[in-house]
C-alpha positions as CSV (number, residue, x, y, z in Angstrom):
1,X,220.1,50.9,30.6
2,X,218.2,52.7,33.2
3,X,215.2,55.0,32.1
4,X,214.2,57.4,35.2
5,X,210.5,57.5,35.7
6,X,208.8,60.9,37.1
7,X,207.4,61.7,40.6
8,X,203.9,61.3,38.6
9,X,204.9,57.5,37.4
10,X,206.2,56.7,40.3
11,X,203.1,57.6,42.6
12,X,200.9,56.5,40.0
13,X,202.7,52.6,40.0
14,X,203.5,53.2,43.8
15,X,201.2,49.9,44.5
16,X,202.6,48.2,41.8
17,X,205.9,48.7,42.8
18,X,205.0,47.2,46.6
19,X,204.4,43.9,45.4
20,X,206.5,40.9,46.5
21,X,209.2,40.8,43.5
22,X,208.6,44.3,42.4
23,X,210.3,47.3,42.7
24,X,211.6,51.0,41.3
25,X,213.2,48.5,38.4
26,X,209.7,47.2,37.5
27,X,208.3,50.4,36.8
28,X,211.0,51.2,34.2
29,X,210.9,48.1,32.6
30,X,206.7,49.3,32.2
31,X,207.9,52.9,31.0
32,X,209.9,51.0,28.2
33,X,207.1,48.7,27.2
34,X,204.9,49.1,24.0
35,X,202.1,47.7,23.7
36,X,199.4,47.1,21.0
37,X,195.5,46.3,21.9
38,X,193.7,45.3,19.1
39,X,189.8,46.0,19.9
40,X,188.2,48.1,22.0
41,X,184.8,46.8,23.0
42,X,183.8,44.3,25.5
43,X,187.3,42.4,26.1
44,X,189.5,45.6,25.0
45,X,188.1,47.6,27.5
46,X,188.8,46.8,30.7
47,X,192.1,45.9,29.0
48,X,193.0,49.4,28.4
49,X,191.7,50.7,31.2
50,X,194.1,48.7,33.3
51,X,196.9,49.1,31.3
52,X,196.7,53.3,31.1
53,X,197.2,53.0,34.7
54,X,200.3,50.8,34.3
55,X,203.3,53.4,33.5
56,X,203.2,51.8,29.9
57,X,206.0,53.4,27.6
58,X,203.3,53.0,24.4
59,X,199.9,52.2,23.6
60,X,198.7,51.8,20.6
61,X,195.1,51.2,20.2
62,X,193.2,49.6,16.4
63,X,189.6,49.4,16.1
64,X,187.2,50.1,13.5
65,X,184.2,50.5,15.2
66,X,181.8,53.3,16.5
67,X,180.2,53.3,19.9
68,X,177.0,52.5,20.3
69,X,174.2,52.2,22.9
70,X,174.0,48.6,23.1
71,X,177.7,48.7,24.0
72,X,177.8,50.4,27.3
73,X,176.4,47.8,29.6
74,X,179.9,45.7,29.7
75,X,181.8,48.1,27.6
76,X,183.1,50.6,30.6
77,X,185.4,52.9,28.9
78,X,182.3,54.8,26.7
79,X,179.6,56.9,28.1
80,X,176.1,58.1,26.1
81,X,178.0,61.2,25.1
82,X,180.3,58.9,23.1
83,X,177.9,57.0,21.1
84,X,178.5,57.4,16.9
85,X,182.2,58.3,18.2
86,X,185.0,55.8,17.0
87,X,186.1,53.9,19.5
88,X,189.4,53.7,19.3
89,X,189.6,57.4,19.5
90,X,187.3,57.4,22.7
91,X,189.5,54.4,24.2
92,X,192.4,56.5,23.0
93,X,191.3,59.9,25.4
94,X,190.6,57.8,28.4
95,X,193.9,56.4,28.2
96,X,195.5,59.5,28.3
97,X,193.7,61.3,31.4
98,X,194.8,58.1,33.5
99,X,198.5,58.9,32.6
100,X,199.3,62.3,30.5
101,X,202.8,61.1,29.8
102,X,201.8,57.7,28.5
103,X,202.2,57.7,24.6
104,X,199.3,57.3,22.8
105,X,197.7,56.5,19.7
106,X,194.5,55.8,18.3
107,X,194.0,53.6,14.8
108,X,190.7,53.7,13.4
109,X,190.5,50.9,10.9
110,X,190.6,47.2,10.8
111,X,193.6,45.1,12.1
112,X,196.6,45.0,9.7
113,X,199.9,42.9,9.9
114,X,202.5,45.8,9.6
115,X,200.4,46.9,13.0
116,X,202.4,44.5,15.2
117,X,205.8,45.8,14.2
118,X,207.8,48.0,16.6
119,X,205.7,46.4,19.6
120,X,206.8,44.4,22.6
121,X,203.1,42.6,23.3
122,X,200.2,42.5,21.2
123,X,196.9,41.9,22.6
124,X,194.0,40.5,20.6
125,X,190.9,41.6,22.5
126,X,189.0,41.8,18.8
127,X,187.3,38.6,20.0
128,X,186.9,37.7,16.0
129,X,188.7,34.2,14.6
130,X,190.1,35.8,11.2
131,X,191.2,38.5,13.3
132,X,192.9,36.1,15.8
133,X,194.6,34.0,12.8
134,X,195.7,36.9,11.6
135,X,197.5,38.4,14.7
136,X,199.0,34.8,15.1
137,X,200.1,34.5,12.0
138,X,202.0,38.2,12.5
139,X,203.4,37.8,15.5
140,X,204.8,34.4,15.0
141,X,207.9,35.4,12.4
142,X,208.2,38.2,14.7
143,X,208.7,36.4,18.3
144,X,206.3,38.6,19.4
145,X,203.7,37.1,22.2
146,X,200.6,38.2,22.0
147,X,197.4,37.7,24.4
148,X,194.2,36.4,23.8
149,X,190.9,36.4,24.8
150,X,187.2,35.4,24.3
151,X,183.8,35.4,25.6
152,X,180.4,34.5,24.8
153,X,177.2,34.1,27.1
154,X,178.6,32.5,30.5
155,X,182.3,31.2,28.7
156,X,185.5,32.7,28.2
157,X,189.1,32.1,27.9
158,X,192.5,33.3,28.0
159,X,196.0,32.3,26.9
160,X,199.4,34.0,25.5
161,X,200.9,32.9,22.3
162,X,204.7,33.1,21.3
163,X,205.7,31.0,18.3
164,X,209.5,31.5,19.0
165,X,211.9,28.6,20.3
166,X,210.8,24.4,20.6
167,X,208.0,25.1,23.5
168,X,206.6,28.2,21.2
169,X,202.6,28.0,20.7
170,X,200.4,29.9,18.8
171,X,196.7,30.0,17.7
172,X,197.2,27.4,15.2
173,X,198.3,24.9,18.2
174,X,195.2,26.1,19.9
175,X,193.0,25.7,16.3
176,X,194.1,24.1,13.9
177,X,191.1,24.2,11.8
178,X,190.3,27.1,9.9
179,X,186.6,27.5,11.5
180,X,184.5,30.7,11.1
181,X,183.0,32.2,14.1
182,X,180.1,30.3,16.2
183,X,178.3,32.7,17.8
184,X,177.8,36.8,18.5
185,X,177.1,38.7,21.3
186,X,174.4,40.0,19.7
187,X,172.5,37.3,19.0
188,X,173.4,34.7,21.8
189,X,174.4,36.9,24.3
190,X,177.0,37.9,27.4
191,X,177.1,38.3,30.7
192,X,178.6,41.9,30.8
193,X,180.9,41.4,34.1
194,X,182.5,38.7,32.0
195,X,184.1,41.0,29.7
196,X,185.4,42.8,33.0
197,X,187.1,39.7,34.3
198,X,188.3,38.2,31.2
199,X,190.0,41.2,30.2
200,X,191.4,42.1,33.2
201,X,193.3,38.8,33.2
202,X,194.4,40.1,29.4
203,X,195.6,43.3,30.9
204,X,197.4,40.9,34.0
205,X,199.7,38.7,31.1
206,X,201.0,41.8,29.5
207,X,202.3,43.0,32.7
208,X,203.6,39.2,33.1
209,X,204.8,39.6,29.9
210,X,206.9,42.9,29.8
211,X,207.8,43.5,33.6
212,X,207.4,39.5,34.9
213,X,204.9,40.2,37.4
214,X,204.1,37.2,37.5
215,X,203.5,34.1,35.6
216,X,202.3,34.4,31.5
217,X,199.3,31.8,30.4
218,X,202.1,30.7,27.9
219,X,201.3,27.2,26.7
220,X,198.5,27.4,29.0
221,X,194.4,27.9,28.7
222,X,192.4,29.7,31.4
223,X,188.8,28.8,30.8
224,X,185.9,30.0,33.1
225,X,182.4,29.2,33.5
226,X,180.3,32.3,34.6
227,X,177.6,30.3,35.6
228,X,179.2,28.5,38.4
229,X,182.3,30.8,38.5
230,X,184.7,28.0,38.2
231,X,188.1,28.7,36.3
232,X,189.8,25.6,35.0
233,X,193.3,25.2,33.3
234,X,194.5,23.0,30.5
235,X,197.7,22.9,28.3
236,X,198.4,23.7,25.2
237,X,200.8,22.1,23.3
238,X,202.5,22.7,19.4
239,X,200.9,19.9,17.4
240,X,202.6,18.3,14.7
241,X,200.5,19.4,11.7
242,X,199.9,22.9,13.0
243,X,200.4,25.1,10.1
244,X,203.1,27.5,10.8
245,X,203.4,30.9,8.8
246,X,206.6,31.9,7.3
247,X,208.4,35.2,6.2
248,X,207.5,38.4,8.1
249,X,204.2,40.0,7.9
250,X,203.7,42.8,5.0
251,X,205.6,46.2,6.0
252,X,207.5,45.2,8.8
253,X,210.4,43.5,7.2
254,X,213.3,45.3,9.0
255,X,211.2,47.3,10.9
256,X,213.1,49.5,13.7
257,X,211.8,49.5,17.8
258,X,211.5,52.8,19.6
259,X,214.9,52.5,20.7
260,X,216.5,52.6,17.1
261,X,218.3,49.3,16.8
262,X,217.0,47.5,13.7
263,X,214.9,44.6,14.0
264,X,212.0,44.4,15.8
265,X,210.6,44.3,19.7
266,X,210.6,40.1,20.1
267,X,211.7,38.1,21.5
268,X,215.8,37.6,22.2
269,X,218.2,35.3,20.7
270,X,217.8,32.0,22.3
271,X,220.4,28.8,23.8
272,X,219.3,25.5,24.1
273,X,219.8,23.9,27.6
274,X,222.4,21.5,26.5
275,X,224.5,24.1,25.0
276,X,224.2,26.2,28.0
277,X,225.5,23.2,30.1
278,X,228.4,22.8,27.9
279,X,229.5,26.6,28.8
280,X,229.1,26.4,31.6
281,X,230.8,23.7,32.4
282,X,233.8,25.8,30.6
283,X,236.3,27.0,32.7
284,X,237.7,29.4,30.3
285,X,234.4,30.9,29.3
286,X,233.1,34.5,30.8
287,X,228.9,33.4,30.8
288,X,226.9,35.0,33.5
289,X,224.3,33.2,34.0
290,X,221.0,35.7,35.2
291,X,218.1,34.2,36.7
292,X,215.2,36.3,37.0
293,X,213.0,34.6,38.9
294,X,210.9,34.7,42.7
295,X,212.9,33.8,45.8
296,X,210.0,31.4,46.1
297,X,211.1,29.8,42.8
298,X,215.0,30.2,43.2
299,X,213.9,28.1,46.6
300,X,213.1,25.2,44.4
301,X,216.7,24.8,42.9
302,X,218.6,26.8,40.3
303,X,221.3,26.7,37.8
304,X,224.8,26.4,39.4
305,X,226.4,29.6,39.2
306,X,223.2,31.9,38.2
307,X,223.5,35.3,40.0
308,X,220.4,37.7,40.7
309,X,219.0,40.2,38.4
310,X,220.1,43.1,40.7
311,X,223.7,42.2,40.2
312,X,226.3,43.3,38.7
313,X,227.5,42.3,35.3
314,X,230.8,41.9,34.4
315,X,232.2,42.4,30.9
316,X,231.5,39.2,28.5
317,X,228.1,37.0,27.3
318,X,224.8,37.4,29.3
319,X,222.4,34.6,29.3
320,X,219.1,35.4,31.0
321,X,216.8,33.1,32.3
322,X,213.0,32.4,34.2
323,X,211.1,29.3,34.5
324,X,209.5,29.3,30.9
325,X,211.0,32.2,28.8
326,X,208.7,35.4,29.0
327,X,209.9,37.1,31.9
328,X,213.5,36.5,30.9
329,X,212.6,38.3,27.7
330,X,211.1,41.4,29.1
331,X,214.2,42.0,31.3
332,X,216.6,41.3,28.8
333,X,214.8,44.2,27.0
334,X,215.9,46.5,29.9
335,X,219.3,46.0,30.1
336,X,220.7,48.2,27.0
337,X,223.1,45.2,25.7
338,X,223.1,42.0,23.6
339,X,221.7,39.0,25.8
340,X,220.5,35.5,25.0
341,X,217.3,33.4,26.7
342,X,217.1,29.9,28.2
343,X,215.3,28.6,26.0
344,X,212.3,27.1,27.5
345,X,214.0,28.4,31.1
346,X,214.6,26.5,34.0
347,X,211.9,24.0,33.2
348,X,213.2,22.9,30.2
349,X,216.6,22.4,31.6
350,X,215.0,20.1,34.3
351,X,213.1,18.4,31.4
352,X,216.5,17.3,30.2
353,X,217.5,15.7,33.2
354,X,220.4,18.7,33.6
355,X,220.8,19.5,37.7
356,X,220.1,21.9,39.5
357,X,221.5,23.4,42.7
358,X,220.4,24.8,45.8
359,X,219.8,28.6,46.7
C-alpha cells in the first residue's frame, strides 16, 4: 500500500533517495516507520538527530534525565539555555524543527516494557546494562529488533538484536551473565566524538532495519578503538544456555500498530528454507517468491523463480526474502497484505546446501 510523501519529505530525503538501491519507495517505507530511542544523552543524541532528518513516520523519545552542563561537550542536541530542562523534551523539540511533519513524542521517565509496543525498531542508546536486559527481554516475545550501543573512554560498540526465527540473537547471546555496570562516564571518562560516531552508526541500522538501506549488524558486533581508530567485527551467535524470556512484556499483550491491525509492529510470519523448496518445487502452487536485495547481491545467485521487489504481484501467497531477514521485514511492512519471511534469507538457504540460480 502506497503512502504519498510531501514536496517537504521528498526534498528533505532527496539525498537519501539518490543512493544506489534507493528510491521514491524508500522514502515511504521511512514515512511508515516508528521508531523508539531510548536515551537521550551521549549515544541518543546524535541518534536522533539523524533520524529527524530521515522522513520517519514516528519517534518516540524515553528519558528521565535533565540536561546538564557537563553534558554538552559530546551531547550535541542541548545548548546552555537547556540545562535543568528534561531531556527528552529538549531531544523532542529539536526533532521536530528538522521535520514539522514527523510525529513526535517526548517520555520523561525511566524505560518501561509496554514502551516497545506499537514500534517497528527500538533503539537502546541508554548505555545502562539493566536497561539493555530489559529492552532485550521486551523486544524478544515481540520480534521486535532493537539496536544497541555503548561507549566508554576510547571503546564502543554496536550490534542489532532480533530474538525471532533459528538465527535470532539477543543481549543474552551477547551476555549471558547478569553483570552490573563497569564503569561511568563520569568517573572514567569519554572521548566526546565517540558518542558522535557510535551513534551515528545506531541511527545507520535503523535505516537498515526499516527501509534496507543497507546491511543490519544482525548477529554481528562492531567494536572500535578510538585510540587507534580501528573498527573490528566479530559474530555473535545464540548460545545454548542463553536464557530466553517468555510471554509478552507487561501492557502490550495484543497491543495494536498505527495501522490498526492487531498485533504488534515485528517481525512477519516466517518459512523455513526447506519448506520453501518444497513449494516451490510445486507446480500447482501460486508462491511468488520476492527478493529484495542489491543487484550486486542478486549477482551472486538467487532463488529460482524470485522476481524483483518493483514487480508486480499476482493474486496468491507472498514470500519475501534478503540475505539475512531484516530488510525483508521492513518491506514486507509496506506492502498492505499478509506476507511471510525466509527465514534466515538467502544465506540460510545456501547454508542448507539448497541451489541457487543465476541473475
Amino acid at each position: 500500500m502506497s503512502t504519498p510523501v510531501s514536496t517537504a519529505r521528498r526534498r528533505l530525503g532527496s539525498r537519501t533517495a539518490a543512493l544506489a538501491g534507493s528510491g521514491p519507495d524508500v522514502l515511504e517505507r521511512l514515512g511508515r516507520a516508528r521508531v523508539l530511542v531510548v536515551g537521550a544523552g551521549g549515544l541518543g543524541a546524535p541518534v536522533v538527530s539523524y533520524l529527524a532528518g530521515s522522513g520517519l513516520g514516528r519517534l518516540t523519545i524515553v528519558d528521565d534525565d535533565v540536561v546538564d552542563g557537563s553534558n554538552l561537550a559530546r551531547q550535541t542536541l542541548f545548548t546552555t539555555a537547556d540545562v535543568g530542562v528534561a531531556k527528552a523534551e529538549v531531544a523532542a523539540a529539536r526533532a521536530r524543527a528538522v521535520d514539522p511533519e514527523l510525529d513526535v513524542a517526548a517520555v520523561v521517565g525511566r524505560f518501561r516494557p509496554e514502551h516497545v509496543a506499537g514500534h517497528d525498531v527500538v533503539v537502546d542508546a541508554a548505555d545502562a546494562v539493566d536497561v539493555t536486559r530489559a529492552i532485550s527481554d521486551a523486544c524478544a516475545p515481540l520480534g521486535i529488533p532493537f539496536v544497541w550501543g555503548t561507549v566508554l573512554s576510547y571503546d564502543g560498540q554496536v550490534s542489532v538484536f532480533r530474538d525471532a526465527g533459528d538465527d535470532g540473537v539477543d543481549f543474552h547471546d551477547l551476555h549471558p551473565e547478569v553483570l552490573p555496570d563497569e564503569g561511568s562516564c563520569a568517573i572514567d571518562g569519554v572521548l566526546p566524538a565517540l558518542c558522535g560516531a557510535v551513534g551515528s552508526v545506531m541511527a545507520a541500522q535503523v535505516t537498515a532495519l526499516v527501509a534496507g538501506l543497507g546491511e543490519p549488524l544482525l548477529g554481528r558486533l562492531l567494536t572500535v578503538d578510538a585510540r587507534r581508530w580501528r573498527w573490528t567485527e566479530s559474530p555473535i551467535r545464540r548460545g545454548p544456555a542463553s536464557r530466553r524470556p517468555t510471554g509478552l512484556p507487561a501492557g502490550a499483550a495484543g497491543a495494536t500498530g498505527a495501522d490498526g491491525a492487531g498485533g504488534t509492529s515485528g517481525a512477519a510470519p516466517r518459512i523455513a528454507p526447506a519448506a520453501l523448496a518444497a513449494r516451490l518445487a510445486d507446480p500447482t502452487d501460486s508462491l511468488t517468491l520476492v527478493d529484495v536485495r542489491t543487484p550486486a547481491e542478486w549477482a551472486t545467485g538467487v532463488i529460482a523463480g524470485s522476481v524483483h521487489a518493483d514487480a508486480a504481484l499476482p493474486d496468491g501467497d507472498v514470500v519475501v526474502t534478503c540475505a539475512r531477514g531484516p530488510r525483508a521485514d521492513a518491506w514486507a511492512r509496506t506492502i498492505g497484505r499478509p506476507v511471510t519471511v525466509l527465514d534466515g534469507g538467502v544465506d540460510a538457504w545456501r547454508r542448507e546446501g539448497l541451489p541457487l540460480a543465476s541473475s
